[in-house]
N, CA, C and O atoms as CSV, one atom per row, in Angstrom:
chain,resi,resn,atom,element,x,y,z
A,1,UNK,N,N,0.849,-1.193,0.000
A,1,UNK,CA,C,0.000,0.000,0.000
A,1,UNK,C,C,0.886,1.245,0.000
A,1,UNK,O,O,1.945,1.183,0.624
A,2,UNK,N,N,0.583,2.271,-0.585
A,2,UNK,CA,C,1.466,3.058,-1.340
A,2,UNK,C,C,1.363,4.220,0.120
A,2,UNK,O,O,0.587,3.869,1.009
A,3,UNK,N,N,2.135,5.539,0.315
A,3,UNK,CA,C,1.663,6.224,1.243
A,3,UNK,C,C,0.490,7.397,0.439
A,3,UNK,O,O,0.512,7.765,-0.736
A,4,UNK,N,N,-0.547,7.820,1.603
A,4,UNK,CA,C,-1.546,8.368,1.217
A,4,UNK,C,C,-1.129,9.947,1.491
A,4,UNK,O,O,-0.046,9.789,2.053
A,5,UNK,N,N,-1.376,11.560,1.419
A,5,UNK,CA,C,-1.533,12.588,1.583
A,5,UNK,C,C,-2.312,12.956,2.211
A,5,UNK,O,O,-3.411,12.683,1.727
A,6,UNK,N,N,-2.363,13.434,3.039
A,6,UNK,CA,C,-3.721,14.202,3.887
A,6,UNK,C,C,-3.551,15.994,3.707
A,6,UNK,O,O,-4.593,16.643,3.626
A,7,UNK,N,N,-2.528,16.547,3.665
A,7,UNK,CA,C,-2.720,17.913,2.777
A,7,UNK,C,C,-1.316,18.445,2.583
A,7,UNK,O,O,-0.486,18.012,3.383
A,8,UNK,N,N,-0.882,19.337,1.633
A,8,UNK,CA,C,-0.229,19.643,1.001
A,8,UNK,C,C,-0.167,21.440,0.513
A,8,UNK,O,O,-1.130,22.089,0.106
A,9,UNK,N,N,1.239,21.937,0.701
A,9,UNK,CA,C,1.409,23.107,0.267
A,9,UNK,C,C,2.880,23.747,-0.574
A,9,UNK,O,O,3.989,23.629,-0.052
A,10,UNK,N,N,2.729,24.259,-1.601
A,10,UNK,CA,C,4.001,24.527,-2.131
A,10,UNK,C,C,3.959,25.975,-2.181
A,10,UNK,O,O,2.921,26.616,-2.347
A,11,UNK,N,N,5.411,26.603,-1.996
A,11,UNK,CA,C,5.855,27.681,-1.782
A,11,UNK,C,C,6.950,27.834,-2.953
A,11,UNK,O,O,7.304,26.702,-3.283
A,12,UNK,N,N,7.484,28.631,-3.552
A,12,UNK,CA,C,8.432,29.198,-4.829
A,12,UNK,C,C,9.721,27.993,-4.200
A,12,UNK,O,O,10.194,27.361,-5.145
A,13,UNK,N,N,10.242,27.655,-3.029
A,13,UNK,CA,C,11.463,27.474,-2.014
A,13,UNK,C,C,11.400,25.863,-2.014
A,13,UNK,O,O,12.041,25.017,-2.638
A,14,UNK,N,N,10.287,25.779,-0.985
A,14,UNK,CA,C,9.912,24.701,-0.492
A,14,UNK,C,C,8.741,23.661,-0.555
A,14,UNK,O,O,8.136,23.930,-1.592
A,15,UNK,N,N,8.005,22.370,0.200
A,15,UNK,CA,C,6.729,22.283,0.379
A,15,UNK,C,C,6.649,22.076,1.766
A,15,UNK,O,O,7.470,22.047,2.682
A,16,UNK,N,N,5.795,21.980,1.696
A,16,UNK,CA,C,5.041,21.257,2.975
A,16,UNK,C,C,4.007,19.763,2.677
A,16,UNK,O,O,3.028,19.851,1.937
A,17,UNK,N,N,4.335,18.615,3.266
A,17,UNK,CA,C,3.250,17.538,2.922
A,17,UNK,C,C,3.050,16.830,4.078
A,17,UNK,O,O,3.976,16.303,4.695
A,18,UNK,N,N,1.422,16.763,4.549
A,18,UNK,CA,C,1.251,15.521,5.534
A,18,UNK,C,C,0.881,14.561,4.954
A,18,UNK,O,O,0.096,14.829,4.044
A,19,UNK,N,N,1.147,13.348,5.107
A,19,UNK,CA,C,0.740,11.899,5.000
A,19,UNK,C,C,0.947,10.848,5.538
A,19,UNK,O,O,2.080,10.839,6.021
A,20,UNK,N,N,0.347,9.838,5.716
A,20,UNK,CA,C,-0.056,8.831,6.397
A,20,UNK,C,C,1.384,7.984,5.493
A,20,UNK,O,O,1.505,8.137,4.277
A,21,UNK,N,N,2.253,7.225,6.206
A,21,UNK,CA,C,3.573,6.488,5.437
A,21,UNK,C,C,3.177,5.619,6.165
A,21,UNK,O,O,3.042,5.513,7.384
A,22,UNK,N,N,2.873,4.562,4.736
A,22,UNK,CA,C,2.451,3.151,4.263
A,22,UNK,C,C,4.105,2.461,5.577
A,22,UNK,O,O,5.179,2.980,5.880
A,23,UNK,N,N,3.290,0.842,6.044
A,23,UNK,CA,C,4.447,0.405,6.849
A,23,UNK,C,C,5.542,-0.429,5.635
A,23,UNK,O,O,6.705,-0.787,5.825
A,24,UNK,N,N,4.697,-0.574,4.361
A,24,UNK,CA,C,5.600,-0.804,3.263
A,24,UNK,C,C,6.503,0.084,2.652
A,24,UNK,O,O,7.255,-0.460,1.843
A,25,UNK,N,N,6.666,1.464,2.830
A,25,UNK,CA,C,7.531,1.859,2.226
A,25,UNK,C,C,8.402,3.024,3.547
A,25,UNK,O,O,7.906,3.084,4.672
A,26,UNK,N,N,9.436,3.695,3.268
A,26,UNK,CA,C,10.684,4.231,3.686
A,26,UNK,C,C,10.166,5.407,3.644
A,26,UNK,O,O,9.229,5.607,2.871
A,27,UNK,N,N,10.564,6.236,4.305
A,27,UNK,CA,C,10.854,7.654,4.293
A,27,UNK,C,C,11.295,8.218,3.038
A,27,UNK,O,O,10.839,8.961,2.168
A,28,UNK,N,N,12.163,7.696,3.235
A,28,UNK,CA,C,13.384,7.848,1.934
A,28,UNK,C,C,12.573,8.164,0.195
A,28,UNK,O,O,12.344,9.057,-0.621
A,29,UNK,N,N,12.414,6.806,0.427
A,29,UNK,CA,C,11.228,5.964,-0.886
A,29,UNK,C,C,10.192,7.396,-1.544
A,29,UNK,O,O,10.173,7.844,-2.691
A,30,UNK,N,N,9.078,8.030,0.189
A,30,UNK,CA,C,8.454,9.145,-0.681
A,30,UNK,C,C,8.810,10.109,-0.800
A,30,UNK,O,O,8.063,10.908,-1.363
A,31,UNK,N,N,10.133,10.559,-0.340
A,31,UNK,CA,C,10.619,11.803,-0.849
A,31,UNK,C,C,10.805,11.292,-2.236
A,31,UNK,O,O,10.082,11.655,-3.163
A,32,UNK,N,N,11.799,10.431,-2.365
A,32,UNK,CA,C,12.276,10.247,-4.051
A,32,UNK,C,C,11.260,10.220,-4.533
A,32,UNK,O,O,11.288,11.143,-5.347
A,33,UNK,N,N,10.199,9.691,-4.587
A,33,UNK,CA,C,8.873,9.752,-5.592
A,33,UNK,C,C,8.253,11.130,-5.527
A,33,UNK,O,O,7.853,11.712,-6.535
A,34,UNK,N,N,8.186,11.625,-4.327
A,34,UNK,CA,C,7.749,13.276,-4.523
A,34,UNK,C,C,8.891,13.794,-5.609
A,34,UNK,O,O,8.526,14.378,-6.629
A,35,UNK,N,N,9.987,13.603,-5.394
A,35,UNK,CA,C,11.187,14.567,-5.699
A,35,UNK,C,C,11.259,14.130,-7.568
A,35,UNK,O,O,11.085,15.068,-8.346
A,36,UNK,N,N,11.417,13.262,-7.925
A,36,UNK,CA,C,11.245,12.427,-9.340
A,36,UNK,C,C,9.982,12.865,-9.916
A,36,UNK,O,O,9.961,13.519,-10.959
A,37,UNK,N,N,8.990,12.553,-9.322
A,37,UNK,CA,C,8.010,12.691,-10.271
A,37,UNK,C,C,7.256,14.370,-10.276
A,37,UNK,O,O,6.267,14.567,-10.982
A,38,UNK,N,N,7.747,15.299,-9.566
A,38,UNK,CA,C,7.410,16.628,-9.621
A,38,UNK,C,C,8.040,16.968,-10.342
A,38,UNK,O,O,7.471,17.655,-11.191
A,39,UNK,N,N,9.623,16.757,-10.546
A,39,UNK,CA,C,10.847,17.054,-11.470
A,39,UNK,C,C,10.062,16.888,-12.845
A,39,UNK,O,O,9.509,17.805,-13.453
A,40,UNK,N,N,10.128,15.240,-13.313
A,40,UNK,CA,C,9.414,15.424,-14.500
A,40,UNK,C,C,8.164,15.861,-14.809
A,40,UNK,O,O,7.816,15.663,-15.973
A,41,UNK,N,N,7.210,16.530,-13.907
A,41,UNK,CA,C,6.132,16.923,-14.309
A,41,UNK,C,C,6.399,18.177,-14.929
A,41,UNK,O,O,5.937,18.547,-16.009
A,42,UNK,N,N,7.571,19.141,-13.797
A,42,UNK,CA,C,7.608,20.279,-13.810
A,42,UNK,C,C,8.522,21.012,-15.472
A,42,UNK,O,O,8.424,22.012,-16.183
A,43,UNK,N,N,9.213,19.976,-15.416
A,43,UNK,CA,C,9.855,20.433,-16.664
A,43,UNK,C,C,9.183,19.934,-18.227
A,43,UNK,O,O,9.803,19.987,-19.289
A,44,UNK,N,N,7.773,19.447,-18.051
A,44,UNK,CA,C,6.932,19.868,-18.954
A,44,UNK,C,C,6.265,20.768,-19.625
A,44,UNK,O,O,5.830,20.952,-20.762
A,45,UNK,N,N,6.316,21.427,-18.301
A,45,UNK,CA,C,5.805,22.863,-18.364
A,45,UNK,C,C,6.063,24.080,-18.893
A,45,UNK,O,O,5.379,25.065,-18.614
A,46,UNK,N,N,7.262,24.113,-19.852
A,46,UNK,CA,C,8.308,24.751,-20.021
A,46,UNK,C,C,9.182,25.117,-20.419
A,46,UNK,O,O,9.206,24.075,-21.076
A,47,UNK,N,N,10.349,25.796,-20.833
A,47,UNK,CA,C,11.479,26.400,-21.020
A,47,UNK,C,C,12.456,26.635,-19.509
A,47,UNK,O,O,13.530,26.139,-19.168
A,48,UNK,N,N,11.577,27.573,-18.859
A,48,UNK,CA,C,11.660,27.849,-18.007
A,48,UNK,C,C,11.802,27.496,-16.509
A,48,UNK,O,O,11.956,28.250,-15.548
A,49,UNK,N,N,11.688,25.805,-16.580
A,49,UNK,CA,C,11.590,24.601,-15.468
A,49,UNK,C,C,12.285,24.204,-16.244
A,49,UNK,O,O,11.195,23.831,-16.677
A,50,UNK,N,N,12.905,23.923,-16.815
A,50,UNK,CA,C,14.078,22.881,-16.841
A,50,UNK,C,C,15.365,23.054,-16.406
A,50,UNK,O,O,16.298,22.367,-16.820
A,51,UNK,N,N,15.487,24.039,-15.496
A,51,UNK,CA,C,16.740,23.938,-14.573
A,51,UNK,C,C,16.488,23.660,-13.297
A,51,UNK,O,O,17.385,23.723,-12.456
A,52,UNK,N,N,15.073,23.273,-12.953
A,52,UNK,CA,C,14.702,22.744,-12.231
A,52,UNK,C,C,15.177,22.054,-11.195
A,52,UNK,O,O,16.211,21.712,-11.769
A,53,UNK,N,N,15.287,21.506,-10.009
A,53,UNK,CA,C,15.248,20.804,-9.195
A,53,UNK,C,C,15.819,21.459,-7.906
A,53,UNK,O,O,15.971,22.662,-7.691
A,54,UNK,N,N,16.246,19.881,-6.690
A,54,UNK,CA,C,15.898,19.663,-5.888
A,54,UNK,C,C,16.820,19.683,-4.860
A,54,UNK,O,O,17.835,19.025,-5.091
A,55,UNK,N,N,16.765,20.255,-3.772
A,55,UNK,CA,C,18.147,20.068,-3.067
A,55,UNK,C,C,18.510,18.999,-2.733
A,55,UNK,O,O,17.675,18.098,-2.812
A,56,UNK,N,N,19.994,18.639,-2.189
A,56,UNK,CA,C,19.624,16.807,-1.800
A,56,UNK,C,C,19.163,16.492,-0.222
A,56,UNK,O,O,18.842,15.401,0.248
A,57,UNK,N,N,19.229,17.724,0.414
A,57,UNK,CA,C,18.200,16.921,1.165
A,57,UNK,C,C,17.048,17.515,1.897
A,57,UNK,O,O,16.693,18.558,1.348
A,58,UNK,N,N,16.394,17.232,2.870
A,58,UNK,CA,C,15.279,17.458,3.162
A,58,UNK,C,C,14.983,17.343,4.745
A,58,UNK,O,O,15.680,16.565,5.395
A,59,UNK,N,N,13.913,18.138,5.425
A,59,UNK,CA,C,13.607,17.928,6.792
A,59,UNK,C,C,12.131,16.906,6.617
A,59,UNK,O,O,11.494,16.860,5.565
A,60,UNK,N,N,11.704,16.004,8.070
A,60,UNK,CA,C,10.638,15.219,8.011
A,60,UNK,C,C,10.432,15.324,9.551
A,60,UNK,O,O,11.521,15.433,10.114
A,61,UNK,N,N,9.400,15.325,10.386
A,61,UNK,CA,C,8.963,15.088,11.315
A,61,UNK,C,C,7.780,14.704,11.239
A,61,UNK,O,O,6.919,15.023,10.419
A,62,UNK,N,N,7.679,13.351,12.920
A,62,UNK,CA,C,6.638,12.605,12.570
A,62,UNK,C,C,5.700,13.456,13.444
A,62,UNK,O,O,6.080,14.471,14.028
A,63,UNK,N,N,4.120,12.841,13.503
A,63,UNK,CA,C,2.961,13.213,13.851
A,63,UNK,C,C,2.466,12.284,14.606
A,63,UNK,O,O,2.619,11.080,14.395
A,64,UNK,N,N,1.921,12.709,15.414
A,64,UNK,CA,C,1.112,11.792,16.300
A,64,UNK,C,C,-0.857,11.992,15.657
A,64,UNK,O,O,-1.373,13.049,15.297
A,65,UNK,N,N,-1.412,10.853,15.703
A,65,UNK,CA,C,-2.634,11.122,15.044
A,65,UNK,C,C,-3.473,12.367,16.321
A,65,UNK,O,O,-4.175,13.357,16.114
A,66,UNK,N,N,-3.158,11.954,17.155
A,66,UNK,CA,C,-4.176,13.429,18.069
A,66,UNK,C,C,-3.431,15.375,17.298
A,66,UNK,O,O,-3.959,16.483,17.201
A,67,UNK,N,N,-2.402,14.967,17.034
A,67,UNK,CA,C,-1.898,16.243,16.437
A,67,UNK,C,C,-2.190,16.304,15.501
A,67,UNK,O,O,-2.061,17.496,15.223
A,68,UNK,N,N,-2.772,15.495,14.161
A,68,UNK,CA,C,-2.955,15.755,12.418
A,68,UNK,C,C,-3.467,16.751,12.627
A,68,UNK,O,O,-2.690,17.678,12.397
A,69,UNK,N,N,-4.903,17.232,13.131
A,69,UNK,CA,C,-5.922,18.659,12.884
A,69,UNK,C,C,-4.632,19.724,12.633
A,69,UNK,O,O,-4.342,20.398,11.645
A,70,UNK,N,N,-3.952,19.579,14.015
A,70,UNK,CA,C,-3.016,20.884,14.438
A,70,UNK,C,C,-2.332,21.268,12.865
A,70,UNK,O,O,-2.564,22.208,12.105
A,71,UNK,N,N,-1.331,20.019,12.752
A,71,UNK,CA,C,-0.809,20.087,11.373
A,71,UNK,C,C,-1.593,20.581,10.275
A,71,UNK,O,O,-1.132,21.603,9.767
A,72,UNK,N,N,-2.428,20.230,9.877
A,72,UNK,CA,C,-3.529,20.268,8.898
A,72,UNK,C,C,-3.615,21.948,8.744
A,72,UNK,O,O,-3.395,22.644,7.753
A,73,UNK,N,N,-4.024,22.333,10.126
A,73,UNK,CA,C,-4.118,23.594,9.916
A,73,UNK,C,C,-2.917,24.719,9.695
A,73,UNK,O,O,-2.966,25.781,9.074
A,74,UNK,N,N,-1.665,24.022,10.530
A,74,UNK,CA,C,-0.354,24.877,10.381
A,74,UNK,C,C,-0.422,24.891,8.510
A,74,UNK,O,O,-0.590,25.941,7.890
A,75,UNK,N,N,-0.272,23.660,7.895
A,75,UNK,CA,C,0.437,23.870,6.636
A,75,UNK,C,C,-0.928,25.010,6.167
A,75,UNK,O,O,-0.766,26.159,5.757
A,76,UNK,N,N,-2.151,24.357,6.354
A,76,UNK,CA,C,-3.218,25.681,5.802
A,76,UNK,C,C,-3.012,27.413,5.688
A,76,UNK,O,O,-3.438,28.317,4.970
A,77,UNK,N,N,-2.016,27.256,6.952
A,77,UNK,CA,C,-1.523,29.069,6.938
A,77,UNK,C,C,-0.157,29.362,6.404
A,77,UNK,O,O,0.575,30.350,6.469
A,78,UNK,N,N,-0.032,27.933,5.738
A,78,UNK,CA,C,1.690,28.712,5.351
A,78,UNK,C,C,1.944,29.934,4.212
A,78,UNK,O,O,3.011,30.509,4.000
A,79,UNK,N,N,0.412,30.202,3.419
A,79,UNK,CA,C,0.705,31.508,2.189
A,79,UNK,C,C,0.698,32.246,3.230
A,79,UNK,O,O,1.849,32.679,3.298
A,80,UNK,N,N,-0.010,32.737,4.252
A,80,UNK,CA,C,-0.103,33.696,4.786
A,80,UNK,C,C,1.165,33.967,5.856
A,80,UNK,O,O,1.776,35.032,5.945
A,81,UNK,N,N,1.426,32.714,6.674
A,81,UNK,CA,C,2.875,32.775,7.318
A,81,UNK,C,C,3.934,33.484,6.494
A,81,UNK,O,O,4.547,34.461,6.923
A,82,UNK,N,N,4.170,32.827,5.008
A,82,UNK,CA,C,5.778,32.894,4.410
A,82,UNK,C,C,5.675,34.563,3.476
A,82,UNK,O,O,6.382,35.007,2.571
A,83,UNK,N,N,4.602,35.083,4.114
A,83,UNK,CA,C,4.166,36.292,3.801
A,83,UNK,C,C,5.579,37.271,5.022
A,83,UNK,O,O,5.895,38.445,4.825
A,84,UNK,N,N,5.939,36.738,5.719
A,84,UNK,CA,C,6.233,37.064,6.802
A,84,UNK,C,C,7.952,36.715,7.259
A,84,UNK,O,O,8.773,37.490,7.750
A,85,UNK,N,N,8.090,35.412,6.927
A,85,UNK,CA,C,9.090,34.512,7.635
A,85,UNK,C,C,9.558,33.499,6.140
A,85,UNK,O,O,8.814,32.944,5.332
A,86,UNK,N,N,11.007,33.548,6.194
A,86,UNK,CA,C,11.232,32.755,4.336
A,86,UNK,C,C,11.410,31.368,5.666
A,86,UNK,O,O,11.290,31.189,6.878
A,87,UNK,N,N,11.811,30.570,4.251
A,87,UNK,CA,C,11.556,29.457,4.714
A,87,UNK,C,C,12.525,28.844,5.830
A,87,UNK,O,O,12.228,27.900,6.562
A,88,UNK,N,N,14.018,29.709,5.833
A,88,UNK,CA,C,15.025,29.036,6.717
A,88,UNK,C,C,14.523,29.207,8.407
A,88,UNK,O,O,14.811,28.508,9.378
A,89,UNK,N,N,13.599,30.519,8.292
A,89,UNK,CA,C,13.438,31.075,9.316
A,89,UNK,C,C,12.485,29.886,9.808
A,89,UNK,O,O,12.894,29.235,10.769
A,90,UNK,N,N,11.359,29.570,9.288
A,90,UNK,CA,C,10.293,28.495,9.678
A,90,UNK,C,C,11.513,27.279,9.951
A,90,UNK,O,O,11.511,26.568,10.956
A,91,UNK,N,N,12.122,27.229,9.303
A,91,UNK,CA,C,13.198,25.654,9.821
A,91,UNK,C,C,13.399,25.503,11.032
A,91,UNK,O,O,12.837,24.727,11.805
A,92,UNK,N,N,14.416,26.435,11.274
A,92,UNK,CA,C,15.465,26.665,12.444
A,92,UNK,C,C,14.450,27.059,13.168
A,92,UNK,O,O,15.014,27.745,14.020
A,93,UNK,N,N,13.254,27.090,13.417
A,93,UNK,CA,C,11.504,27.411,14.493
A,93,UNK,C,C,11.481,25.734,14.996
A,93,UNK,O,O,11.639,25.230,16.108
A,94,UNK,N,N,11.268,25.263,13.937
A,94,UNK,CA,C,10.577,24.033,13.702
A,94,UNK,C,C,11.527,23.077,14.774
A,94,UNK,O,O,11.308,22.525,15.852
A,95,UNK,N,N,12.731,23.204,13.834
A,95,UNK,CA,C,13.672,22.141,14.568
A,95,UNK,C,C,13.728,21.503,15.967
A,95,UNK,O,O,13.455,20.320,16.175
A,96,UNK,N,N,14.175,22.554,17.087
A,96,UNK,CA,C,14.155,23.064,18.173
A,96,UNK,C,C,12.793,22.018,18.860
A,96,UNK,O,O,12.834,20.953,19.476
A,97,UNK,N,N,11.555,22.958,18.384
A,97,UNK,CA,C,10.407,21.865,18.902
A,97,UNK,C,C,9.797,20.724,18.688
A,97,UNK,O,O,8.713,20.225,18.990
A,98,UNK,N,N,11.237,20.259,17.782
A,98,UNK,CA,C,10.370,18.510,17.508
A,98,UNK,C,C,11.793,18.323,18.353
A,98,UNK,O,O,11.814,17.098,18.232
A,99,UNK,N,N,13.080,18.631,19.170
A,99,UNK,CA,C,13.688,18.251,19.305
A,99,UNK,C,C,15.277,17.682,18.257
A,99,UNK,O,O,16.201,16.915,18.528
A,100,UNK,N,N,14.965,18.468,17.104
A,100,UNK,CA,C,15.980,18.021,16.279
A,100,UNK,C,C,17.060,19.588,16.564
A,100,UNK,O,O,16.683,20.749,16.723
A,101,UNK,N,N,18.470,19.016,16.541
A,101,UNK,CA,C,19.783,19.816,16.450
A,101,UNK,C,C,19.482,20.251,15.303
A,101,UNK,O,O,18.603,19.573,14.770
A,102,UNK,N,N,19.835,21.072,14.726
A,102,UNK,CA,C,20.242,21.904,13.415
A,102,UNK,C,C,21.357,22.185,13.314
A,102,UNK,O,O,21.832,22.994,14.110
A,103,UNK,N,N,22.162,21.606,12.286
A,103,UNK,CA,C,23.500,21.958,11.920
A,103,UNK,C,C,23.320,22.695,10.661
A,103,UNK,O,O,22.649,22.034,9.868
A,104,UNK,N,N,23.593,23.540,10.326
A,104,UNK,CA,C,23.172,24.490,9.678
A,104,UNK,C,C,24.237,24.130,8.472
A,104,UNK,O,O,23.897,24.436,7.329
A,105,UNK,N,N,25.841,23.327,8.733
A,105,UNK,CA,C,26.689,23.264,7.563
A,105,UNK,C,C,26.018,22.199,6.703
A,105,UNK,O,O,26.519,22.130,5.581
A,106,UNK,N,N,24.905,21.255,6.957
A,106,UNK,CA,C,24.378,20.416,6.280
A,106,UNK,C,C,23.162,20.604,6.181
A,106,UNK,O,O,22.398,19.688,5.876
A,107,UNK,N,N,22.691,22.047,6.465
A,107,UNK,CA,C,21.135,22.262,6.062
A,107,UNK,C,C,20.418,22.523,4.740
A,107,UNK,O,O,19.316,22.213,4.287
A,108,UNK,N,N,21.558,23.272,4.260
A,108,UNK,CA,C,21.156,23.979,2.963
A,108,UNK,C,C,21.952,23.593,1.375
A,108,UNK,O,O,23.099,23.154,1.293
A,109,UNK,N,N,21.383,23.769,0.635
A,109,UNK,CA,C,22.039,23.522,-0.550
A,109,UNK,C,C,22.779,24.946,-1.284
A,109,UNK,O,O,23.392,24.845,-2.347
């Protein structure tokens, strides 16, 4: 069983995605399929997407099901958040309260 989405937001930078990860597949697994198959969608589109892509890597934190709403609604305000705050700034927020270090020499591309 493949993993499912429960909601989703893209920004010029970054995204944001919640979903439910299938006990058949990796972490790993749906980034590369996010990361692959947006690539080739995106450079359909275009001239202008085909320098396209992706940094190599990425942040993930998990969810507890009593928290999805919470989530649900954070990614819901992110046009209006990144109105405000670019995206490194939301990182280095984030990190901290799931408990992850931030090393900042391996954060960015």
């Amino acid at each position: 069983m493949a993993s499912t989405y429960r909601r989703k937001f893209r920004s010029r930078d970054h995204v944001h995605l919640l979903f439910r990860l299938s006990r058949t597949m990796t972490l790993a697994d749906v980034v590369i399929n996010v990361k692959s198959s947006s690539s080739k969608c995106l450079k359909t589109k275009g001239p202008s997407y085909h320098d396209f892509y992706w940094q190599a890597r990425y942040g993930a934190f998990s969810v507890s099901e009593s928290k999805v709403s919470d989530v649900v609604e954070y990614i819901r305000q992110q046009e209006e958040y990144h109105q405000r705050f670019d995206f490194q700034t939301e990182f280095r927020t984030l990190c901290p309260r799931h408990g992850v270090v931030l090393d900042e020499r391996f954060a960015w591309d």
